[in-house]
C-alpha positions, 0 to 999 in steps of 0.5 A: 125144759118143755119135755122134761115138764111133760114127762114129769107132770104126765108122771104127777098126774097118773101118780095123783090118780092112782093114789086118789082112786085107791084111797076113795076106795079105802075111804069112800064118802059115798056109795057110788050108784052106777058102774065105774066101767062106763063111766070110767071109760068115758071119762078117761077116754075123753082125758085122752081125746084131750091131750091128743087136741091140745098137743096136736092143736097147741102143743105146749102153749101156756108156756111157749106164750110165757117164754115169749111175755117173758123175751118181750117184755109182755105182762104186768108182772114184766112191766114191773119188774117184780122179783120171782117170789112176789111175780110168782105169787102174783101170777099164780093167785090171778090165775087161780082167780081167772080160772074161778071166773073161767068156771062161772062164766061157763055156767052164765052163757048158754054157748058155753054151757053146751060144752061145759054140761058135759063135765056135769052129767057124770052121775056119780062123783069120783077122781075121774070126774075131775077128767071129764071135760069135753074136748072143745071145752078143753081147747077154749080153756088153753085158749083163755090161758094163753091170754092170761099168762100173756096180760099177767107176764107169768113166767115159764115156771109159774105156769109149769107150777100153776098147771100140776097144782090146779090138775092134782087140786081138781082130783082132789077136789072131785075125788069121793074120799071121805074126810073127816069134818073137822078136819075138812072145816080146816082144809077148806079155809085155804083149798077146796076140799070134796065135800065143798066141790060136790055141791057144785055137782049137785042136780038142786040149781042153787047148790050148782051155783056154787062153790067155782073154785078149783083150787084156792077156796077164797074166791068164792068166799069173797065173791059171795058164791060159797055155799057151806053145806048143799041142801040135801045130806052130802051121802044123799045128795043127786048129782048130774043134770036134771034132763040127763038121768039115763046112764046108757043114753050117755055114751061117749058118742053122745057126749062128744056130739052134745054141744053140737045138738039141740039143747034141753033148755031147762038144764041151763045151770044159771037159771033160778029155782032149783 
């Protein structure tokens, strides 16, 4: 099964890619200000580095701690003894909320926002976006999965599933496809769509404070961290970090050494003001 998943999520997430980046393409939001061959490198050289920690470090973890709840008993959702369609939905939406919590707390710890700002100083936004994280980041992030499935007891399956969607919705979400507002009013009562995710994206501190999620739109709705619309226009809007503006001080070396270096301590997102 392991095998098999990977293969089959390897294929959904090149597929997603690929569509994404020729329909954003086709039907740009924005224009895109800088050079999708630096950044493209970056991002997708950093998606490689990645795969290559996890799969070297913990290989199929998620789901080898979900088979393992699964044999032992582990986990809510075990100790229960829900039926799959009710565990499913229940681990799926307390993973999709954990995540969210996942993504705030990144932003509130200064630790943690060393290796996070990475995902932030992409200056434009596009699909690839979506894969800019920096590896320790990355191996933080299973880290705190593992302990999700093992305390909520998702199944194998709920986490194979959860996976794909979360990787396709973060495209999605970070993708510059236009589309159209009434139509983005609609999407994004349940999901999250671009134009609420690139708030996020934005240099103005209280549009960063914003906006969490990566799949399901209601946690933040309900938390009280949704922000409509940024307050700049979308096709205006500047995007990054306010300390890391120069396209060519952004290397990929420079990233990967980033949380590793003295920090520029007026970019911590969680500060006041904007």
């Amino acid at each position: 099964m392991d095998s098999n998943f990977l293969r089959l999520r390897l294929a959904l997430f090149l597929i997603t890619l690929l569509l994404l980046a020729i329909l954003e393409v086709k039907w740009p939001r924005r224009k895109l200000l800088f050079s999708k061959k630096g950044r493209w490198f970056i991002n997708l050289a950093l998606t490689v580095a990645n795969g290559l920690v996890i799969k070297i470090i913990l290989g199929a973890a998620a789901v080898g701690v979900a088979i393992y709840a699964d044999e032992h008993g582990w986990g809510l959702i075990n100790k229960l003894d829900l039926a799959w369609p009710v565990g499913f939905m229940a681990g799926f939406l307390f993973m999709d909320l954990m995540i969210y919590l996942q993504h705030v707390i990144m932003h509130a710890l200064p630790f943690l926002w060393r290796f996070h700002i990475v995902h932030h100083t992409d200056l434009d936004f596009d699909v690839t976006t979506a894969l800019r994280f920096h590896p320790g980041e990355a191996l933080l992030s299973m880290l705190y999965k593992m302990m999700l499935v093992a305390a909520i007891g998702a199944d194998a399956w709920t986490v194979l599933i959860f996976e794909v969607v979360l990787n396709a919705s973060a495209q999605f979400n970070h993708s510059n496809l236009a589309i159209p507002q009434e139509m983005d009013k609609k999407i994004r009562r349940l999901i999250i769509t671009p134009d609420m995710h690139r708030i996020h994206h934005s240099i103005v501190t209280n549009d960063t404070n914003s906006n969490f999620g990566f799949f399901l739109s209601w946690w933040d709705r309900f938390l009280g961290t949704y922000r409509r619309e940024p307050g700049l226009p979308q096709t205006d809007l500047p995007l990054g970090t306010k300390d890391y503006r120069n396209p060519d001080e952004l290397t990929l070396a420079y990233v990967l050494t980033m949380p590793f270096t003295k920090p520029r301590m007026g970019d911590y997102s969680m500060k006041s003001g904007g």
